[in-house]
mmCIF file of the N, C-alpha and C atoms, coordinates in Angstrom:
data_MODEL
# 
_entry.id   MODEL 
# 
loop_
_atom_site.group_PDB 
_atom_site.id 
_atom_site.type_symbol 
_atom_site.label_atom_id 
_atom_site.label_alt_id 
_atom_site.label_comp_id 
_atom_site.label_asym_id 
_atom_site.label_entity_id 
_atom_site.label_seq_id 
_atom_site.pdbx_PDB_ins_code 
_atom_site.Cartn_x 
_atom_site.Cartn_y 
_atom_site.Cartn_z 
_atom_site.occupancy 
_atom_site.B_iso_or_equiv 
_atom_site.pdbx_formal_charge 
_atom_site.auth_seq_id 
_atom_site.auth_comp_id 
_atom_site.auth_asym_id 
_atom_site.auth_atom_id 
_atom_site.pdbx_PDB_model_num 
ATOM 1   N N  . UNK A 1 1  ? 0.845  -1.168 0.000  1.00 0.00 ? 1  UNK A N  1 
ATOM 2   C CA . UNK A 1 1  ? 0.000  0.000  0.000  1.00 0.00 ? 1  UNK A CA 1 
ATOM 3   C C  . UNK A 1 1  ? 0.895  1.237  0.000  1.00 0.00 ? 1  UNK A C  1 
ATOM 4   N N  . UNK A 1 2  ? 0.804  2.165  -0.672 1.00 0.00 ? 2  UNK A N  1 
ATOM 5   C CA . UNK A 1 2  ? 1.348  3.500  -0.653 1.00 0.00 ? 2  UNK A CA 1 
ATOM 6   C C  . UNK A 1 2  ? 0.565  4.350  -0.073 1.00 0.00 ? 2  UNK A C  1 
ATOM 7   N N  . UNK A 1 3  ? 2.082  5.264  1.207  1.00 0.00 ? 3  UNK A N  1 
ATOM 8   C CA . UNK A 1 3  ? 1.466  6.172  1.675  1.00 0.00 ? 3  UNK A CA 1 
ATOM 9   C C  . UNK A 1 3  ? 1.220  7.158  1.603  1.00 0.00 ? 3  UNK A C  1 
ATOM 10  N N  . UNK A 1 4  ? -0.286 7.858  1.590  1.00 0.00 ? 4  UNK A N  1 
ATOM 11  C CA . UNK A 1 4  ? -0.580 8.779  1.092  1.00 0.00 ? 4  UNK A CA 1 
ATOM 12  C C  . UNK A 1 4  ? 0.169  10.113 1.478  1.00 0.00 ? 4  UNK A C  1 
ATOM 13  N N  . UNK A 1 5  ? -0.059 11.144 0.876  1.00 0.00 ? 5  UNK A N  1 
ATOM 14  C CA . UNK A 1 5  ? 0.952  12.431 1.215  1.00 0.00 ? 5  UNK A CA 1 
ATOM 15  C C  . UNK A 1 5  ? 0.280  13.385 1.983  1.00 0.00 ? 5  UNK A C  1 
ATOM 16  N N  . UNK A 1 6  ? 0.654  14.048 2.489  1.00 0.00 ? 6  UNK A N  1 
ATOM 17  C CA . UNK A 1 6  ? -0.323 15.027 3.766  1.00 0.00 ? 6  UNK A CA 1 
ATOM 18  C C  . UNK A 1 6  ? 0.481  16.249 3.283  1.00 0.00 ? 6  UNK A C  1 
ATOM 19  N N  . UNK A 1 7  ? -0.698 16.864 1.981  1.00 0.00 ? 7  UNK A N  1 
ATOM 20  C CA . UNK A 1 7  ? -0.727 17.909 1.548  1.00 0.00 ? 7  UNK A CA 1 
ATOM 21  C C  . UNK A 1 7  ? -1.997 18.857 1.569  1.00 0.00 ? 7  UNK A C  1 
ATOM 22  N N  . UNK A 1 8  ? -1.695 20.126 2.327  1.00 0.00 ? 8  UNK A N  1 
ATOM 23  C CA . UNK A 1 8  ? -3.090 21.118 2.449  1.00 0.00 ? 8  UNK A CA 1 
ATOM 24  C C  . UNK A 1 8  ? -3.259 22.081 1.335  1.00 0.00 ? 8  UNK A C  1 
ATOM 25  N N  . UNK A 1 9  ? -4.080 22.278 0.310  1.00 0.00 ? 9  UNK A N  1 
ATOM 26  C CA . UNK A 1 9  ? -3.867 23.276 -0.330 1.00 0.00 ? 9  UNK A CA 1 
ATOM 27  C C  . UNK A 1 9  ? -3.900 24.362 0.747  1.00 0.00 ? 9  UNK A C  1 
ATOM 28  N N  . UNK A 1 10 ? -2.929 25.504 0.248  1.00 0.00 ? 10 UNK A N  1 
ATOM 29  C CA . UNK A 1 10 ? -3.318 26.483 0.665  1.00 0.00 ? 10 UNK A CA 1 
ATOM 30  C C  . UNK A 1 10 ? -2.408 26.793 2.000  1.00 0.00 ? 10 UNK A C  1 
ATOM 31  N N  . UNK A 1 11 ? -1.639 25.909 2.029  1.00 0.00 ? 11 UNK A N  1 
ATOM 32  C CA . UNK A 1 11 ? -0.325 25.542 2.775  1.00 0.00 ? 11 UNK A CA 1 
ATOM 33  C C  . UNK A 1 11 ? 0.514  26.345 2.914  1.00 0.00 ? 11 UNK A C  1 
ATOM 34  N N  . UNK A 1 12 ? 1.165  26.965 4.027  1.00 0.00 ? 12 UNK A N  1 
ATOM 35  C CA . UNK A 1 12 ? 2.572  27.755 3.794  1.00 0.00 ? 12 UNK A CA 1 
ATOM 36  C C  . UNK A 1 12 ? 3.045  26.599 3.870  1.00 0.00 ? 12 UNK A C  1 
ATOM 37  N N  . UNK A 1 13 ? 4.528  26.924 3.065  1.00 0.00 ? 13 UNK A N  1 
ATOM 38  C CA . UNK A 1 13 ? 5.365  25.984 2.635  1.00 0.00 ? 13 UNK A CA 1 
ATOM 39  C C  . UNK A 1 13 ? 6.737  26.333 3.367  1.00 0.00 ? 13 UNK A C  1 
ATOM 40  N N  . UNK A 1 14 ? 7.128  27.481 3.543  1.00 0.00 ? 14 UNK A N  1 
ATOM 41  C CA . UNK A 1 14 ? 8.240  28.532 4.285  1.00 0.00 ? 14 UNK A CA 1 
ATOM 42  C C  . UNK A 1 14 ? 7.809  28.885 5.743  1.00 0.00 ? 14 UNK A C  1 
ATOM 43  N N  . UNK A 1 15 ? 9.088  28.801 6.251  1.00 0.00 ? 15 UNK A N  1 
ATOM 44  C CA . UNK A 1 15 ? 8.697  30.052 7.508  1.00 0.00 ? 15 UNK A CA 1 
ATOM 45  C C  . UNK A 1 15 ? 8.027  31.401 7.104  1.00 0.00 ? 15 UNK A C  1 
ATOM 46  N N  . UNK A 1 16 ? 7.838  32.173 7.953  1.00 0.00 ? 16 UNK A N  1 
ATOM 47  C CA . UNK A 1 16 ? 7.783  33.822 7.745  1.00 0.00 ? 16 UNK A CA 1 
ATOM 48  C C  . UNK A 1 16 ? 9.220  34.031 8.381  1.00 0.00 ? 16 UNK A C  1 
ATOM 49  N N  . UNK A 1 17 ? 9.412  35.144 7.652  1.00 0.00 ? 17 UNK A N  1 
ATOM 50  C CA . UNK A 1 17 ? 10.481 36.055 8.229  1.00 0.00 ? 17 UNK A CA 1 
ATOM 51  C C  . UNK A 1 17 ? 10.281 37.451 8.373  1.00 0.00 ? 17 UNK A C  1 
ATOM 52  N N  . UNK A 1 18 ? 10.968 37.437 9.498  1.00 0.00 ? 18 UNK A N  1 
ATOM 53  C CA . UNK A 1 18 ? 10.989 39.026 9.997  1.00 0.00 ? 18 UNK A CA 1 
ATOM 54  C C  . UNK A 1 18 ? 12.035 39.999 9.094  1.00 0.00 ? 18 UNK A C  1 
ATOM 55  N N  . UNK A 1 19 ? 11.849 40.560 8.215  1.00 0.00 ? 19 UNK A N  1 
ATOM 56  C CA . UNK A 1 19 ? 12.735 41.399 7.954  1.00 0.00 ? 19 UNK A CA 1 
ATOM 57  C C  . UNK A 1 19 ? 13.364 42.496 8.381  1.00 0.00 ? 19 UNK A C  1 
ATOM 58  N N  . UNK A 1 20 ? 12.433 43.307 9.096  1.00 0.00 ? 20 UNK A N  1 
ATOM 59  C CA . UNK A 1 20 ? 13.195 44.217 9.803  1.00 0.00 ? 20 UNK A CA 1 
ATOM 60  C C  . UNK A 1 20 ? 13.657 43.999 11.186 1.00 0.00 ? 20 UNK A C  1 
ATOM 61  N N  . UNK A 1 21 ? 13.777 42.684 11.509 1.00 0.00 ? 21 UNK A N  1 
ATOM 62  C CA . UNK A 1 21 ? 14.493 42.388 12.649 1.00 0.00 ? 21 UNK A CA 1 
ATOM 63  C C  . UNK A 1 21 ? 15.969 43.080 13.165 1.00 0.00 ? 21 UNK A C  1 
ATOM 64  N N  . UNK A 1 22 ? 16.473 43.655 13.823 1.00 0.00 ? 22 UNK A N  1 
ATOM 65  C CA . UNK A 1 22 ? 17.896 44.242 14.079 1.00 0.00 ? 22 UNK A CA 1 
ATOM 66  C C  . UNK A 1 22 ? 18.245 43.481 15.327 1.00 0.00 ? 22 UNK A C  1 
ATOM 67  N N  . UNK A 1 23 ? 19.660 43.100 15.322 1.00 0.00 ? 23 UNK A N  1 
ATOM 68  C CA . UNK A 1 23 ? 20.018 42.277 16.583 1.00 0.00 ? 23 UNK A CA 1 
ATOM 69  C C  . UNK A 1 23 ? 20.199 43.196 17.810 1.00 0.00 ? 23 UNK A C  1 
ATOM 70  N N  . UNK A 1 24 ? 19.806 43.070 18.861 1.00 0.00 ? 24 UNK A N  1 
ATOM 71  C CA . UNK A 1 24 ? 20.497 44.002 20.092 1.00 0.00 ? 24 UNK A CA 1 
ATOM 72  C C  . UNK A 1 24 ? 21.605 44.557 20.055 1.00 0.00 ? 24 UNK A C  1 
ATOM 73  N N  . UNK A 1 25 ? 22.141 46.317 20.281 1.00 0.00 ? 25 UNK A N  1 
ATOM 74  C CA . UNK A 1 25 ? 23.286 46.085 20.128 1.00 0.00 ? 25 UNK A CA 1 
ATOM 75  C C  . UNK A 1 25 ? 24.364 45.841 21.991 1.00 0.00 ? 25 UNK A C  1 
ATOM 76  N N  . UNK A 1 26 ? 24.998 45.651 21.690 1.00 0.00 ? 26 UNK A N  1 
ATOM 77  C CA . UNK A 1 26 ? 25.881 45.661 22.934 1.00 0.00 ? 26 UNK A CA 1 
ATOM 78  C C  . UNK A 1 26 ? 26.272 46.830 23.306 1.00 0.00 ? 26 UNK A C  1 
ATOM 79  N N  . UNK A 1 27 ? 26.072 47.475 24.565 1.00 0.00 ? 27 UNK A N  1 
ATOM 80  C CA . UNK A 1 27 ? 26.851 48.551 25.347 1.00 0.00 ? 27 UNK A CA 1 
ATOM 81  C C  . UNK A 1 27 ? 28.269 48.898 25.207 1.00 0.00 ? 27 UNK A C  1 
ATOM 82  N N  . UNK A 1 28 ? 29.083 49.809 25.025 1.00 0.00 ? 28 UNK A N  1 
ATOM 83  C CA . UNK A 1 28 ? 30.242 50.170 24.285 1.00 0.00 ? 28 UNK A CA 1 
ATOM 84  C C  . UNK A 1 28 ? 30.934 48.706 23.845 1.00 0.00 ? 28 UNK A C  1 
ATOM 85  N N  . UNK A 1 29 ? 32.254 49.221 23.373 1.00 0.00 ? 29 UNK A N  1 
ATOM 86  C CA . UNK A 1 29 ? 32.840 48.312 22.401 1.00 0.00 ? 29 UNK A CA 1 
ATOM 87  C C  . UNK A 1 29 ? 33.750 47.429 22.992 1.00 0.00 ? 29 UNK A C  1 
ATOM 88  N N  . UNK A 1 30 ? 34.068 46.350 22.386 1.00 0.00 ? 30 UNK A N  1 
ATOM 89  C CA . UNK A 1 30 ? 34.529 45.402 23.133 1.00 0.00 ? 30 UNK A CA 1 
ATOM 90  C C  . UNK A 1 30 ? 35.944 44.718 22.121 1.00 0.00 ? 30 UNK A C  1 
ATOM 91  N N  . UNK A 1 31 ? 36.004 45.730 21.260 1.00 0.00 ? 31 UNK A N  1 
ATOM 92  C CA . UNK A 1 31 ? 37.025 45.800 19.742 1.00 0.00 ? 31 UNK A CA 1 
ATOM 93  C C  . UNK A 1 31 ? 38.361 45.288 20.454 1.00 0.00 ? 31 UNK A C  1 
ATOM 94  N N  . UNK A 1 32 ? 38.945 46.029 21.885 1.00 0.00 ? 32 UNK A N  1 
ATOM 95  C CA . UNK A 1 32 ? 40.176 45.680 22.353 1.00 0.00 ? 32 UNK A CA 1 
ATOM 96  C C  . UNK A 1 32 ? 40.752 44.595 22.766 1.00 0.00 ? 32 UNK A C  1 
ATOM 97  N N  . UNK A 1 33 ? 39.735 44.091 23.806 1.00 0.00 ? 33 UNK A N  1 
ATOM 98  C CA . UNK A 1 33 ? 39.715 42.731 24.446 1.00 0.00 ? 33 UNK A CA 1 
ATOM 99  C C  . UNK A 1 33 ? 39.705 41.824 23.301 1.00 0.00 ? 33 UNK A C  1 
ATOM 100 N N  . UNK A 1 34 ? 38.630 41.840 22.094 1.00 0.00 ? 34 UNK A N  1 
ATOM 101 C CA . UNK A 1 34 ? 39.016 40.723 21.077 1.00 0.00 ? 34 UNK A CA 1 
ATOM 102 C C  . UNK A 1 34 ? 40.118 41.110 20.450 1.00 0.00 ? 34 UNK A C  1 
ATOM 103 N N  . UNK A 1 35 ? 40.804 42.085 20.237 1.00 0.00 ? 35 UNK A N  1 
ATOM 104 C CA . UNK A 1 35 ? 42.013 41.986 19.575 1.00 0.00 ? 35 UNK A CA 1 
ATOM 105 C C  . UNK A 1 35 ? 43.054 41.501 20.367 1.00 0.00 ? 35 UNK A C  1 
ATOM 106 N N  . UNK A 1 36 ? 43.265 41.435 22.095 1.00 0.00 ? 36 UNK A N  1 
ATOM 107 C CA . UNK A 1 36 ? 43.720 40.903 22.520 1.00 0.00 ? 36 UNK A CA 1 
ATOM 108 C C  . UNK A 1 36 ? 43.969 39.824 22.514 1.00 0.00 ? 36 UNK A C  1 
ATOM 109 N N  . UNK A 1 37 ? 42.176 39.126 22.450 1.00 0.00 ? 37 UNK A N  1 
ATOM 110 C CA . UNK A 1 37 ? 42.575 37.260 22.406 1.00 0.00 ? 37 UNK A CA 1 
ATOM 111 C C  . UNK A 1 37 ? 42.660 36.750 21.368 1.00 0.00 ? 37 UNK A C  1 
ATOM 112 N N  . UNK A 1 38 ? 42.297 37.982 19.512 1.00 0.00 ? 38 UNK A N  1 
ATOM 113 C CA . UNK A 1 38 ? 42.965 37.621 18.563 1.00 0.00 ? 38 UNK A CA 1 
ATOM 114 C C  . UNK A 1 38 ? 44.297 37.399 18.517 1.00 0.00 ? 38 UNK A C  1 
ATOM 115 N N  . UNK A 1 39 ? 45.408 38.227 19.150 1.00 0.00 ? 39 UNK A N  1 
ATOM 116 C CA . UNK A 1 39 ? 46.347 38.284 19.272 1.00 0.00 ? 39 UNK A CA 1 
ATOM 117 C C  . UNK A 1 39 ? 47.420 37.182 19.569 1.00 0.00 ? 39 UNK A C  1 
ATOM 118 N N  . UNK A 1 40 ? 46.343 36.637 20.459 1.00 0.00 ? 40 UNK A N  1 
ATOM 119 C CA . UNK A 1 40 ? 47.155 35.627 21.608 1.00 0.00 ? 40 UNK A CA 1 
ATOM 120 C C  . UNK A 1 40 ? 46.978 34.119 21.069 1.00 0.00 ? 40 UNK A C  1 
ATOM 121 N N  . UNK A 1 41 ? 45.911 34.202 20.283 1.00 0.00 ? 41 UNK A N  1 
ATOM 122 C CA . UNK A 1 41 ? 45.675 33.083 19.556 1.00 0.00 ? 41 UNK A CA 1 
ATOM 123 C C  . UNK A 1 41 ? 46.603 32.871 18.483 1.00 0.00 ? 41 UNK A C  1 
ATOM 124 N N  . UNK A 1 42 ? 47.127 34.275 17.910 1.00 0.00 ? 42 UNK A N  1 
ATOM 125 C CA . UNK A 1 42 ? 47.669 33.322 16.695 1.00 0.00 ? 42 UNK A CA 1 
ATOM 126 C C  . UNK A 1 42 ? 49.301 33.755 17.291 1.00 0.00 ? 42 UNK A C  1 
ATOM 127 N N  . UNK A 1 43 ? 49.558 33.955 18.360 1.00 0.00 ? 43 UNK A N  1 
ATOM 128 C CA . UNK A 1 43 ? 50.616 34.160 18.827 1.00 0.00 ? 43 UNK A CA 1 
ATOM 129 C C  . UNK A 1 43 ? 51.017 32.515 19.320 1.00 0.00 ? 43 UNK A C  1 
ATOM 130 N N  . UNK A 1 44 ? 49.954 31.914 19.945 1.00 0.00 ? 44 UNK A N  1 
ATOM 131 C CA . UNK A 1 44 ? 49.999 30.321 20.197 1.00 0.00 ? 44 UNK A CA 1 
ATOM 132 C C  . UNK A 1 44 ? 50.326 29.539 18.968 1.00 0.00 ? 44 UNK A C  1 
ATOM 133 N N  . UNK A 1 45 ? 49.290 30.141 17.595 1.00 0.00 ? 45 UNK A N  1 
ATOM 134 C CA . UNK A 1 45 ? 49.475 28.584 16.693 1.00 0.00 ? 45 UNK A CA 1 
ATOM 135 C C  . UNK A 1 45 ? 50.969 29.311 16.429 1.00 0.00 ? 45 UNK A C  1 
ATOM 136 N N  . UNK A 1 46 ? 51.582 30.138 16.117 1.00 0.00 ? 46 UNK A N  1 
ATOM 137 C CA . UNK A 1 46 ? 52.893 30.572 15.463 1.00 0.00 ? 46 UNK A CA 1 
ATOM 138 C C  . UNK A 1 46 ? 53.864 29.544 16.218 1.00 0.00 ? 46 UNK A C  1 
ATOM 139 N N  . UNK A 1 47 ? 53.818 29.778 17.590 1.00 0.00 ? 47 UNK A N  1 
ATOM 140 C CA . UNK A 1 47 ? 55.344 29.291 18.162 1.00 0.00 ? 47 UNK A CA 1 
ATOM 141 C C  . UNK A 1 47 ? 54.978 27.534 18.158 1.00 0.00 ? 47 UNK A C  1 
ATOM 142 N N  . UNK A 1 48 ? 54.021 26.603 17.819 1.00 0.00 ? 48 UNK A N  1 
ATOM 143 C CA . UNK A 1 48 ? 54.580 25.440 17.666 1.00 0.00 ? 48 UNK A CA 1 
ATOM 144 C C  . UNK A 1 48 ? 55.235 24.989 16.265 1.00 0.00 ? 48 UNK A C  1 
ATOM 145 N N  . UNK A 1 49 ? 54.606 26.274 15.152 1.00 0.00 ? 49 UNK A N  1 
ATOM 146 C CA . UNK A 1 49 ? 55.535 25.823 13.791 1.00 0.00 ? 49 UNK A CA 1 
ATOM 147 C C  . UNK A 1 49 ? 56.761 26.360 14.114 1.00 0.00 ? 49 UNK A C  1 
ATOM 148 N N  . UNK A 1 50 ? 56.972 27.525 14.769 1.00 0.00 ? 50 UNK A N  1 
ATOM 149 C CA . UNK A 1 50 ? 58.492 28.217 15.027 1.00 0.00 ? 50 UNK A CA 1 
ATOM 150 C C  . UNK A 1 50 ? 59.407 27.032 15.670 1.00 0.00 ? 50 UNK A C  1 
ATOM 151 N N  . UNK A 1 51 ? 58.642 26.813 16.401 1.00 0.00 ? 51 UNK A N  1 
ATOM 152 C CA . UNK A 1 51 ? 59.584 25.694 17.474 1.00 0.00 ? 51 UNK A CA 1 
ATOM 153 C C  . UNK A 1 51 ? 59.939 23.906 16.076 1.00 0.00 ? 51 UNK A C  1 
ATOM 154 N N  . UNK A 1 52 ? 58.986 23.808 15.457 1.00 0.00 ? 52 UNK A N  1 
ATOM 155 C CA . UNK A 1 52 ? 58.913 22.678 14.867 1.00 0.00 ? 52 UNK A CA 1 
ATOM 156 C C  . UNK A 1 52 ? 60.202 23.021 13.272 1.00 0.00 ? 52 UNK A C  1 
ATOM 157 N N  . UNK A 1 53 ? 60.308 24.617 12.978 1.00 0.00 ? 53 UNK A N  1 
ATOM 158 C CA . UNK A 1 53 ? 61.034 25.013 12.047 1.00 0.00 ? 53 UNK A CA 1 
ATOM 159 C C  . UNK A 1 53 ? 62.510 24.852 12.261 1.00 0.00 ? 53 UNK A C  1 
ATOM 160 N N  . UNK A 1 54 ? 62.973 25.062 13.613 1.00 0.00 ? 54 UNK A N  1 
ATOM 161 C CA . UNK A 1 54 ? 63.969 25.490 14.399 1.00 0.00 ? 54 UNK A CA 1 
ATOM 162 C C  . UNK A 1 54 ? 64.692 23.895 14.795 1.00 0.00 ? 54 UNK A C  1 
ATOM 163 N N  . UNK A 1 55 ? 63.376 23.044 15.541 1.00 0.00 ? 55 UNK A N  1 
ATOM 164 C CA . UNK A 1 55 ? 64.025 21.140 14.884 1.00 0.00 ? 55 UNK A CA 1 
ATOM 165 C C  . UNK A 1 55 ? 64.411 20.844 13.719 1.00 0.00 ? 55 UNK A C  1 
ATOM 166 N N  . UNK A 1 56 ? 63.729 21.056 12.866 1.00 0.00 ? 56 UNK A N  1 
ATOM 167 C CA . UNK A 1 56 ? 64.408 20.646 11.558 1.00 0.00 ? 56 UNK A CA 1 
ATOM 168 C C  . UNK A 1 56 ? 65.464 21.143 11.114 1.00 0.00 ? 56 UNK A C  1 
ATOM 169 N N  . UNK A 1 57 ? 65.450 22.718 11.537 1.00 0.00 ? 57 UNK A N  1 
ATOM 170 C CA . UNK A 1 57 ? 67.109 23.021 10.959 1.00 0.00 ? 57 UNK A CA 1 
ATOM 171 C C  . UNK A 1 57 ? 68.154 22.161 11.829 1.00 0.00 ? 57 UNK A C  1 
ATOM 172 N N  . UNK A 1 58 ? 67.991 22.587 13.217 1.00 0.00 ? 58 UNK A N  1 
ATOM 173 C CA . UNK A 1 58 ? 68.615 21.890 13.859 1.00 0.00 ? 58 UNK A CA 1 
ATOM 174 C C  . UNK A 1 58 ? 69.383 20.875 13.661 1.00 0.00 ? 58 UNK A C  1 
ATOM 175 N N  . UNK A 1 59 ? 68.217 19.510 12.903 1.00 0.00 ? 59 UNK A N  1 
ATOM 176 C CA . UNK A 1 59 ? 68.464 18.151 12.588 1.00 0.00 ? 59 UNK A CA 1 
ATOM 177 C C  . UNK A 1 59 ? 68.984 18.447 11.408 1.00 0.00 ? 59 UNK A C  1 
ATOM 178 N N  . UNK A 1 60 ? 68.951 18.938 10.692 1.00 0.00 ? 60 UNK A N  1 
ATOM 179 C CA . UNK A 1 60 ? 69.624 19.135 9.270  1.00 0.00 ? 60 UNK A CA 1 
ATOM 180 C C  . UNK A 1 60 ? 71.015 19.690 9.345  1.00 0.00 ? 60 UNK A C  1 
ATOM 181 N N  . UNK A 1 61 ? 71.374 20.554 10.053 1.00 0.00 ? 61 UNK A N  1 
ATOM 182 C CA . UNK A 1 61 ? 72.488 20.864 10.672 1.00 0.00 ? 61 UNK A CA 1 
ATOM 183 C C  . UNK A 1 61 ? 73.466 19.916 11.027 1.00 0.00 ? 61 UNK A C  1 
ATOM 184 N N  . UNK A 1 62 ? 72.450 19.081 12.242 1.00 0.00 ? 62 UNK A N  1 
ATOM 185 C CA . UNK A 1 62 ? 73.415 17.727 12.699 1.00 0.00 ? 62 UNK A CA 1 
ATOM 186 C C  . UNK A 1 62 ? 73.645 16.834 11.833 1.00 0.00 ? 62 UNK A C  1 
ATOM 187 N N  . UNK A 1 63 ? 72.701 16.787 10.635 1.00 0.00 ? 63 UNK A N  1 
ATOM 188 C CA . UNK A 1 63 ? 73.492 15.801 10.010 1.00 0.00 ? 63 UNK A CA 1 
ATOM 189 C C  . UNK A 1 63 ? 74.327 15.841 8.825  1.00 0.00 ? 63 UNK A C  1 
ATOM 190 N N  . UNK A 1 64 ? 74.464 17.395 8.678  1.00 0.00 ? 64 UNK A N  1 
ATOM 191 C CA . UNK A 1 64 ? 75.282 18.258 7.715  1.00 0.00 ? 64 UNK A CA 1 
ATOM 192 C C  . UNK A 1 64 ? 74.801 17.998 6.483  1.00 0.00 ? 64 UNK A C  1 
ATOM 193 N N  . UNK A 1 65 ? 73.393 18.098 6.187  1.00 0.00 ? 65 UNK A N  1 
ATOM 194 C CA . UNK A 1 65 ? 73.162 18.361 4.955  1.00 0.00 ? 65 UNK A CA 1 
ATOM 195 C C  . UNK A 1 65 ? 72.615 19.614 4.697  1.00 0.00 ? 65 UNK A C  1 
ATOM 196 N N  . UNK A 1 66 ? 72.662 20.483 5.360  1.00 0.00 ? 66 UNK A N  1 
ATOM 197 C CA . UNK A 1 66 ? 72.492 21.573 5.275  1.00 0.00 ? 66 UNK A CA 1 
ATOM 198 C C  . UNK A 1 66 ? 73.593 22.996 5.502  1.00 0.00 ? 66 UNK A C  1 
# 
């Protein structure tokens, strides 16, 4: 047996949307503090390739092919 389909004419098919919705804004700016923990973040990923750049010369060094 096939099951039938549960269709209404006359159906919304979509949400509604609010268009003139605006998000809350936040009380002064907070631009510094994220540039801070932008900062610090890519200050972290940097020093494990620095540190991982600095082995390889290293090892390349020691084994004088470099």
């Amino acid at each position: 047996m096939k099951p039938s389909q549960n269709i209404r004419t006359g159906a919304q098919k979509f949400p509604l949307v609010d268009y003139h919705y605006h998000a809350a804004m936040l009380n002064g700016s907070s631009a510094p503090s994220e540039a801070a923990v932008f900062t610090a973040l890519i200050v972290m990923a940097i020093m494990p390739i620095v540190t991982g750049i600095s082995a390889v010369l290293q090892l390349l060094s020691t084994l004088s092919l470099f």
